[in-house]
Each structure stands twice: as structure tokens, then as C-alpha cells.
GUTILUM-392028 format. One record per residue: residue number from 1; residue in one letter; x, z, y of N, C-alpha, C in turn. Coordinates in Angstrom, 1 decimal, always signed. Layout:
<vexbas>
NUM  a  X  Z  Y  X  Z  Y  X  Z  Y
...
</vexbas>
This chain:
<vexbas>
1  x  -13.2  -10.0  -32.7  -11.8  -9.7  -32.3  -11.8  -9.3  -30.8
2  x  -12.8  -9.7  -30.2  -12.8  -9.7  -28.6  -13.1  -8.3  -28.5
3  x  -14.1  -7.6  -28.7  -14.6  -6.3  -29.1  -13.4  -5.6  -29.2
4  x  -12.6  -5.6  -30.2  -11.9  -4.7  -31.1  -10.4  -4.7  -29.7
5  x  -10.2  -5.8  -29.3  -9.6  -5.5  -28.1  -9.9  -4.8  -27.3
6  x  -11.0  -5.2  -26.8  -11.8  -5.0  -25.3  -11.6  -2.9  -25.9
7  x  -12.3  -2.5  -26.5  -12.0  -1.1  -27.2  -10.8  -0.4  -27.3
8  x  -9.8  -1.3  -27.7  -8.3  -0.7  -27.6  -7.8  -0.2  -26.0
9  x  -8.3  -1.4  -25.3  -8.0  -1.6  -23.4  -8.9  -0.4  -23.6
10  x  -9.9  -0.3  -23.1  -10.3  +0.7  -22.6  -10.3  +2.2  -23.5
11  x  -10.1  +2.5  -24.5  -9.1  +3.2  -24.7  -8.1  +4.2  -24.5
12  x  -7.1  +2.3  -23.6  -6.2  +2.8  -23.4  -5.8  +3.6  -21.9
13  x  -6.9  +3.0  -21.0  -7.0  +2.7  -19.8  -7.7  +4.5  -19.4
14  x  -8.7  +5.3  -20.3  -8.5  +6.4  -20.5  -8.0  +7.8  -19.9
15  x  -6.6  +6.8  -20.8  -5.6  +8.0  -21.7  -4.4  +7.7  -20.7
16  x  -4.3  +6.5  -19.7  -3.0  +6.1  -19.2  -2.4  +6.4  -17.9
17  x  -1.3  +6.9  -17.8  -0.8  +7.0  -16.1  -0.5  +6.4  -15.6
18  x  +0.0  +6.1  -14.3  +0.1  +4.7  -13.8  +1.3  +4.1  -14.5
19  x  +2.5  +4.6  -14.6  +3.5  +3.6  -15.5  +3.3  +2.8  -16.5
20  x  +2.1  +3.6  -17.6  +1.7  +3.4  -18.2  +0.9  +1.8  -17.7
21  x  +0.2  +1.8  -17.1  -0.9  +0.7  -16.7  +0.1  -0.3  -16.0
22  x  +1.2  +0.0  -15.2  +2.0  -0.8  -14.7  +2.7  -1.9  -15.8
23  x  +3.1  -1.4  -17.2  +3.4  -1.6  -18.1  +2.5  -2.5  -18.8
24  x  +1.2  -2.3  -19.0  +0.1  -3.2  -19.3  +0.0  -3.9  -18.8
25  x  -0.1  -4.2  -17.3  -0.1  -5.2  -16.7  +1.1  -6.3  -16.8
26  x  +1.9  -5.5  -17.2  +3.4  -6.8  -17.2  +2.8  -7.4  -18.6
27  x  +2.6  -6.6  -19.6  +2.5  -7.2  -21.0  +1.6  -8.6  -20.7
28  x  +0.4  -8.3  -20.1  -0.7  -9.2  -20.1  -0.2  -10.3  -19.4
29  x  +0.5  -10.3  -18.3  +0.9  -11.3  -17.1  +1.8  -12.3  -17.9
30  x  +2.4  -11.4  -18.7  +3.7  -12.4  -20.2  +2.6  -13.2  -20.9
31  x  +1.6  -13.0  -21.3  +1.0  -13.7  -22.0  +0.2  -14.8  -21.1
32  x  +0.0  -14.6  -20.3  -0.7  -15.6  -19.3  +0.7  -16.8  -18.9
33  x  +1.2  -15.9  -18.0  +2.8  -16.9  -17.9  +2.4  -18.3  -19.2
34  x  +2.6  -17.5  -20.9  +2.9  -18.1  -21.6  +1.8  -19.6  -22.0
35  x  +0.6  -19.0  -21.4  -1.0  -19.1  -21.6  -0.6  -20.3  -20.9
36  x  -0.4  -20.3  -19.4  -0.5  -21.7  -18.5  +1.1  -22.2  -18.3
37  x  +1.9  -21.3  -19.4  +3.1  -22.7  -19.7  +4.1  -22.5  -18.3
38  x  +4.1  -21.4  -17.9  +5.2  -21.1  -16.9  +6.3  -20.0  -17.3
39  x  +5.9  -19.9  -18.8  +7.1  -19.7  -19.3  +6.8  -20.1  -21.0
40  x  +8.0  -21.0  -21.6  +7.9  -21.1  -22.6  +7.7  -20.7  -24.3
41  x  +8.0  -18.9  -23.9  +7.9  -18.4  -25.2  +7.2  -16.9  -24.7
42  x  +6.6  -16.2  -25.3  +6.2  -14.7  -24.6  +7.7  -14.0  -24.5
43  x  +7.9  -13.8  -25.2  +9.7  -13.0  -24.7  +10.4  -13.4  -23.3
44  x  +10.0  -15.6  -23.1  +10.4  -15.1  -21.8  +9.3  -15.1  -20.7
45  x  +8.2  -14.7  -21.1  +7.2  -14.3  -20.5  +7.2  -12.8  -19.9
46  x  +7.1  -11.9  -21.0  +7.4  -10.4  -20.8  +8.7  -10.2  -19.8
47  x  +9.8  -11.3  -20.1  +11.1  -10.7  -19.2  +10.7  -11.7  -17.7
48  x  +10.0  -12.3  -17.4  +9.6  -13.0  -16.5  +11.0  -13.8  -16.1
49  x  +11.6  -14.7  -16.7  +12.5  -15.4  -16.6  +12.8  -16.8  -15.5
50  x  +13.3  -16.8  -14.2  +13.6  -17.9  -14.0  +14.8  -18.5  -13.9
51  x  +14.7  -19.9  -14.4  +15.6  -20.5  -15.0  +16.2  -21.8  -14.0
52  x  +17.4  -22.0  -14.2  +18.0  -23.5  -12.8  +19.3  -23.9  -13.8
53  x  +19.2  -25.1  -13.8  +20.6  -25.6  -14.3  +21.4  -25.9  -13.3
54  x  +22.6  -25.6  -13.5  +23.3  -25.2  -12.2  +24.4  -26.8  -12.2
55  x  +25.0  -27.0  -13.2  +25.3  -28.7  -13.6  +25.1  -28.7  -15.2
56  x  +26.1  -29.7  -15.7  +26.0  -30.1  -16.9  +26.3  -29.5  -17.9
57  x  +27.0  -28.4  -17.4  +27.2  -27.4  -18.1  +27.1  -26.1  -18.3
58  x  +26.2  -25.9  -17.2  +26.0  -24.4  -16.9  +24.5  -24.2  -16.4
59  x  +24.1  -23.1  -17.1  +23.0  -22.8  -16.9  +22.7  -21.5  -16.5
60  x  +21.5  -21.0  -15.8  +21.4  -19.5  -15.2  +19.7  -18.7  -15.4
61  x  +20.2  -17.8  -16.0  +18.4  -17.2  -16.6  +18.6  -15.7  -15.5
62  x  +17.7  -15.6  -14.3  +17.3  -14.5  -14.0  +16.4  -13.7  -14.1
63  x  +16.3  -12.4  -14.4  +15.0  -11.5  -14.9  +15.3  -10.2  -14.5
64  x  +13.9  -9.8  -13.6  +13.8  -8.6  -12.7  +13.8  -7.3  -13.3
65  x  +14.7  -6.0  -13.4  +14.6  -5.1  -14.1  +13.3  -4.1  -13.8
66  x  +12.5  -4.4  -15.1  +11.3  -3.4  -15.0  +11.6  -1.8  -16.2
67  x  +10.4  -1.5  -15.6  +10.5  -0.3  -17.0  +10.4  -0.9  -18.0
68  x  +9.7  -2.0  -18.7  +9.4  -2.9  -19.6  +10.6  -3.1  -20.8
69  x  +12.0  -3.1  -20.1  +12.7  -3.4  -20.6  +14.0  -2.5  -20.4
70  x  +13.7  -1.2  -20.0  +14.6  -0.2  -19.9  +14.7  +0.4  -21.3
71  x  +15.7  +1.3  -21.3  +16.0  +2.4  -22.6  +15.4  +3.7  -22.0
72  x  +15.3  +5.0  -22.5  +15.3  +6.1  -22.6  +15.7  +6.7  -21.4
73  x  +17.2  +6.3  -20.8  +18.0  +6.6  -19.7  +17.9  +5.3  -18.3
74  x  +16.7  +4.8  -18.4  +16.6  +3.9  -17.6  +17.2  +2.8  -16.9
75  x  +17.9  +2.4  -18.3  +18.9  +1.4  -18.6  +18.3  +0.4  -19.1
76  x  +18.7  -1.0  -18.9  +18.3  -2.3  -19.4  +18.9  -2.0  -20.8
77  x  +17.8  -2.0  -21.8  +18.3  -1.9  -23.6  +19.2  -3.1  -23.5
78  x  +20.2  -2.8  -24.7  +21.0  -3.7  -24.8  +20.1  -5.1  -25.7
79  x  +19.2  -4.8  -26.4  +18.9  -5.8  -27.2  +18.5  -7.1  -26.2
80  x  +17.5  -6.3  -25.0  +17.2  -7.1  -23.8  +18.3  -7.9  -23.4
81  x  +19.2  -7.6  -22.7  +20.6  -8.0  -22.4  +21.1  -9.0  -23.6
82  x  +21.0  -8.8  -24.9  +21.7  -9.5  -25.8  +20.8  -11.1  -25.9
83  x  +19.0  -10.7  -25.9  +18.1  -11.7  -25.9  +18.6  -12.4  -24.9
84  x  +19.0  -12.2  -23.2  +18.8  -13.0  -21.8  +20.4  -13.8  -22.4
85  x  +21.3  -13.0  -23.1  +22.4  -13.6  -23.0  +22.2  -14.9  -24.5
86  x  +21.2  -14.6  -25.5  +20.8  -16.0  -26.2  +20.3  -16.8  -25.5
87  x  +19.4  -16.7  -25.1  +18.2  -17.3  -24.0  +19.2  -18.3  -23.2
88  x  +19.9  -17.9  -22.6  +21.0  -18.6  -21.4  +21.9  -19.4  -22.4
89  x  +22.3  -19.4  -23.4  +23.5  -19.6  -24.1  +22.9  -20.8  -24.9
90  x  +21.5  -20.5  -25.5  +20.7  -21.9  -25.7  +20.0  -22.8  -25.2
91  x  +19.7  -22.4  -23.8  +19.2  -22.9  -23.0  +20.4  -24.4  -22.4
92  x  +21.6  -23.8  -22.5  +22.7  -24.9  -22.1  +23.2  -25.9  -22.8
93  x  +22.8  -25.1  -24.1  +22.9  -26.4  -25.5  +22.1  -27.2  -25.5
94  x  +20.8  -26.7  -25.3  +19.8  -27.9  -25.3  +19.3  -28.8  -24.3
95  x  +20.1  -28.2  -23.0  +20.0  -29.0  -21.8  +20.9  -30.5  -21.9
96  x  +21.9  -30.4  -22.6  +23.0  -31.2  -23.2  +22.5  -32.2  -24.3
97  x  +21.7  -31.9  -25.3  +21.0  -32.6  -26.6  +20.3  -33.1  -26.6
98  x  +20.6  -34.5  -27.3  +18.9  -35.4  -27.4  +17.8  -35.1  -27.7
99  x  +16.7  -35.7  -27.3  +15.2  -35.1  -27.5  +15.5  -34.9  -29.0
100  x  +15.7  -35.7  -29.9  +15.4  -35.5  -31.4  +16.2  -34.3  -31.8
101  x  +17.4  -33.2  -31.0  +18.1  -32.5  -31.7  +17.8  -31.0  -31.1
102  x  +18.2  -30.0  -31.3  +17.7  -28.5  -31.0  +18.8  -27.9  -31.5
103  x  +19.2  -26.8  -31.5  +19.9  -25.6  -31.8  +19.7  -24.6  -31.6
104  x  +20.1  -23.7  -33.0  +19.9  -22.6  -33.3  +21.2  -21.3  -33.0
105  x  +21.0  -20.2  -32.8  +22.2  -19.4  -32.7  +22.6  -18.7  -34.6
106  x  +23.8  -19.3  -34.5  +24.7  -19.1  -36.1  +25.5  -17.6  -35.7
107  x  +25.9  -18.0  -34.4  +26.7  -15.9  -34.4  +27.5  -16.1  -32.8
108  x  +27.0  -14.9  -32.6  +27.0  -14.4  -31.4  +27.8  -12.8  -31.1
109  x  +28.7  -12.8  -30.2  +30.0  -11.6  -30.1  +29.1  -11.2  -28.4
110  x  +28.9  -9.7  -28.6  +28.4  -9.1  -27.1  +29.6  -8.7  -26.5
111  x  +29.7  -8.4  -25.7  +31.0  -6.6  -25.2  +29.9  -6.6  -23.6
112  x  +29.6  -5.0  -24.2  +29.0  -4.7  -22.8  +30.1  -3.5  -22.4
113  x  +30.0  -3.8  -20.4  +30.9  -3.1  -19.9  +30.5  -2.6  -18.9
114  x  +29.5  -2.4  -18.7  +28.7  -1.4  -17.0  +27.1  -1.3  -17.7
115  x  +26.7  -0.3  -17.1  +25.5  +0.0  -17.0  +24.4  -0.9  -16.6
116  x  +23.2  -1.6  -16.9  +22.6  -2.6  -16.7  +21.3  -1.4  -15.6
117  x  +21.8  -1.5  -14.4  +21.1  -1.3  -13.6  +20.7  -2.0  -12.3
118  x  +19.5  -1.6  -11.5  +19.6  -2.5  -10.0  +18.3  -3.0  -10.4
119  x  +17.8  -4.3  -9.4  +16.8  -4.9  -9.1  +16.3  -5.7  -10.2
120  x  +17.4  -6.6  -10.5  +17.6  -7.8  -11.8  +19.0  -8.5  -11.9
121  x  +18.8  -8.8  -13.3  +19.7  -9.2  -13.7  +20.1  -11.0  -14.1
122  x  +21.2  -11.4  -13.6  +21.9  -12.9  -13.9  +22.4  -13.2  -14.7
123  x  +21.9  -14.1  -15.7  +22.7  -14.4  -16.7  +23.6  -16.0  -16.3
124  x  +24.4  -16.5  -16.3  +25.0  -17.6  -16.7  +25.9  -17.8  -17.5
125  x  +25.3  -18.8  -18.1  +25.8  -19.3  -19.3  +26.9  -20.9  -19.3
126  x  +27.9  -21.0  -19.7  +28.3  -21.7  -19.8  +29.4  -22.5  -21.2
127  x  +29.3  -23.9  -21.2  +29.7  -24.7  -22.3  +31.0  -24.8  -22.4
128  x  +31.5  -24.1  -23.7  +33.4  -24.1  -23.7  +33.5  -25.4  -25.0
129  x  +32.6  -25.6  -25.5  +33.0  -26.7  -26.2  +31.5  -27.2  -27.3
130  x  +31.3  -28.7  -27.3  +30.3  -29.1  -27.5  +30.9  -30.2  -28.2
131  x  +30.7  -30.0  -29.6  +30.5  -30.9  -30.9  +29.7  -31.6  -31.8
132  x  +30.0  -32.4  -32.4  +28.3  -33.1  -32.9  +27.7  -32.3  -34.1
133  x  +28.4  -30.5  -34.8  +27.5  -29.9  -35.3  +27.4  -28.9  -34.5
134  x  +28.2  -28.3  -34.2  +28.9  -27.0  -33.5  +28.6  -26.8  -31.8
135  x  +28.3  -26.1  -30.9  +28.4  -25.7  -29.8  +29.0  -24.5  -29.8
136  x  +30.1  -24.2  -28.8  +30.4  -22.4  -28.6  +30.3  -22.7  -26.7
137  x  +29.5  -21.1  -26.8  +29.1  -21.0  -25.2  +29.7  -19.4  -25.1
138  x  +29.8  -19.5  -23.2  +30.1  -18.4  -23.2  +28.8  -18.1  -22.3
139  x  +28.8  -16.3  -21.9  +28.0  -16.0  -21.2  +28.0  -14.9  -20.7
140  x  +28.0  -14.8  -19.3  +27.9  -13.2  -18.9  +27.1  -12.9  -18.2
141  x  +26.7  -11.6  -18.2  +25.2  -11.0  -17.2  +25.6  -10.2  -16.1
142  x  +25.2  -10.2  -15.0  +25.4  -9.5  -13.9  +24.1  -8.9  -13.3
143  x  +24.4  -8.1  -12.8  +23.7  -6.9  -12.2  +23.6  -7.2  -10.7
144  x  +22.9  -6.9  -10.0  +22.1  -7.3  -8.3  +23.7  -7.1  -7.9
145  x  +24.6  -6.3  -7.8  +25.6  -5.9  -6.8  +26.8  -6.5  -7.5
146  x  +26.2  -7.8  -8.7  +27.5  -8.9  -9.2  +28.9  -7.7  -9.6
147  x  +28.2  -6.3  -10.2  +28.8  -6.3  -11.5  +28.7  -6.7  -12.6
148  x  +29.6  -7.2  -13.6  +29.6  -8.0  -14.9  +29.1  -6.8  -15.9
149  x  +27.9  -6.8  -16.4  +27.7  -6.1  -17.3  +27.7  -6.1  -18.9
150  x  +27.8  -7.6  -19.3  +27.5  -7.7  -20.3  +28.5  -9.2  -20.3
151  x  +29.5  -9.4  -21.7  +30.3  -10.8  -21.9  +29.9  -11.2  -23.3
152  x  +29.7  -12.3  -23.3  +29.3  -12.7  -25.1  +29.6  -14.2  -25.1
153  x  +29.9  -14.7  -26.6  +30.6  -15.7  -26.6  +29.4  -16.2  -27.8
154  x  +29.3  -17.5  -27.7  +28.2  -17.8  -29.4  +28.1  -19.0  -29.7
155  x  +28.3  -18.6  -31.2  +28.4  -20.6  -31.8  +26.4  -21.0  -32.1
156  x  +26.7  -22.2  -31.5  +24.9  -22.9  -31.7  +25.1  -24.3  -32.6
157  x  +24.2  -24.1  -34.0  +24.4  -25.0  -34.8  +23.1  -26.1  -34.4
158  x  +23.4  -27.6  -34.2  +23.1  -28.3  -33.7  +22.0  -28.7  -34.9
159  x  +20.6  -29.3  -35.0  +19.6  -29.6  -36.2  +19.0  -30.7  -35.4
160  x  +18.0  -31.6  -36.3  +17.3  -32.5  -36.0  +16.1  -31.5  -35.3
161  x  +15.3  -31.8  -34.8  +14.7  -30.9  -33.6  +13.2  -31.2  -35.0
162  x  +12.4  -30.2  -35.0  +11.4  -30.4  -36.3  +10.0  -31.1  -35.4
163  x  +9.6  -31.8  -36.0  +8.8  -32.9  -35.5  +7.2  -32.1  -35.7
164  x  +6.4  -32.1  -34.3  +5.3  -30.9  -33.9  +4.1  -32.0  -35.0
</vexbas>
């Protein structure tokens, strides 16, 4: 398997221009992040996420705009934007929940309203109401110059947390 990598990298390293390589490098850095546990999942490894709970009910995911996570028009994709705004929206539920419980997202409403451009982007997330099955959060993402780019609201169904 090491081979059959090692062959793909070089490869790719070849054929690649710098964007290109700049790009490889973020991929790999996500997996190391993930490797030594300075970020929890590769998704928020790749988006290089840091995270602060701001109080008991609010929580804040920032992540720096790369090409990595642009569209075509050098725009943060929306799916990216939709991920930082789960990410933030679960992150607040579970900051709230006993070790034995976890939650999942049941459904989630976007409305994007500016261009996701600039340095990086702020998500905070916050708890409009917290039940013993049900969570609804809100959440919006802002842009380096604290334009609101993105509003989304989402129900998180609360489970026994699955035993490792």
C-alpha cells in the first residue's frame, strides 16, 4: 500500500503546479491534524477548524478560506459553508449533553445571502431551544469584514451516545 501511494505522490508531484501542490499539502496537513488529534474528524482537519465556546450556549467554528474549499468562481462552495454551519450547530448540542448522549442533525434550513469571500470565515452557533429529544439551533457564518453570509436554523435529535 505504501508503494502504491508513494507512486501516486510522485506522479503527481510530476504533473503539478504550484496550486496544485499547495492543495496537496493542505490535504496531507488534514490528515496529520487528524493523525495527532488536533482536529477531531478529517473534514475538520481539511477545513482547519478552530473552535471556543463562547458560553453555555454558544459556540464558534473558525476556518481560513483556501482554494481547498472554493468553487469554480472562487467562492467558499456552499456545501463547505453548509458543513461549518453543522459543525457549529452540533458542536453546541453536544457541549450541553451528557457524556452518555450525542446528537445527530434530523434537518437543517440554509439561506445564503453574500458571497463567501475574504481571509476566513466565522461560524457561531447558537441554542434557541434544548429538549430532552429535540435541540433547534441557530447559526450564521460571517465573512473577515462581519458580512453575514450564510443563516441556517437545525433540529438535532438527541441518542444515547454509542459505546466505543
Amino acid at each position: 500500500m505504501e508503494d502504491r501511494i508513494l507512486q501516486k505522490l510522485q506522479s503527481f508531484f510530476l504533473e503539478a503546479n504550484e496550486e496544485e501542490r499547495q492543495a496537496m499539502e493542505q490535504a496531507i496537513d488534514a490528515v496529520i491534524r487528524k493523525q495527532t488529534k488536533q482536529n477531531g474528524s478529517y473534514i475538520g482537519g481539511l477545513l482547519q477548524t478552530k473552535r471556543q465556546v463562547i458560553d453555555d450556549q454558544t459556540y464558534e467554528i473558525t476556518i481560513p478560506n483556501t482554494a481547498l474549499i472554493q468553487n469554480p468562481l472562487q467562492i467558499v462552495h456552499g456545501g463547505i459553508t453548509a458543513t461549518l454551519l453543522d459543525s457549529a450547530m452540533g458542536s453546541v448540542v453536544h457541549h450541553v449533553l451528557p457524556e452518555n448522549k450525542a446528537a445527530i442533525t434530523t434537518e437543517m434550513k440554509i439561506n445564503y445571502v453574500a458571497p463567501g469571500i475574504g481571509k476566513e470565515f466565522r461560524c457561531v452557533a447558537k441554542m434557541i431551544h434544548k429538549g430532552s429529544k429535540i435541540c433547534v439551533i441557530e447559526g450564521r457564518v460571517f465573512r473577515d469584514d462581519e458580512t453575514l453570509i450564510a443563516h441556517a436554523t437545525g433540529s438535532f435529535f438527541i441518542i444515547n451516545r454509542p459505546v466505543k
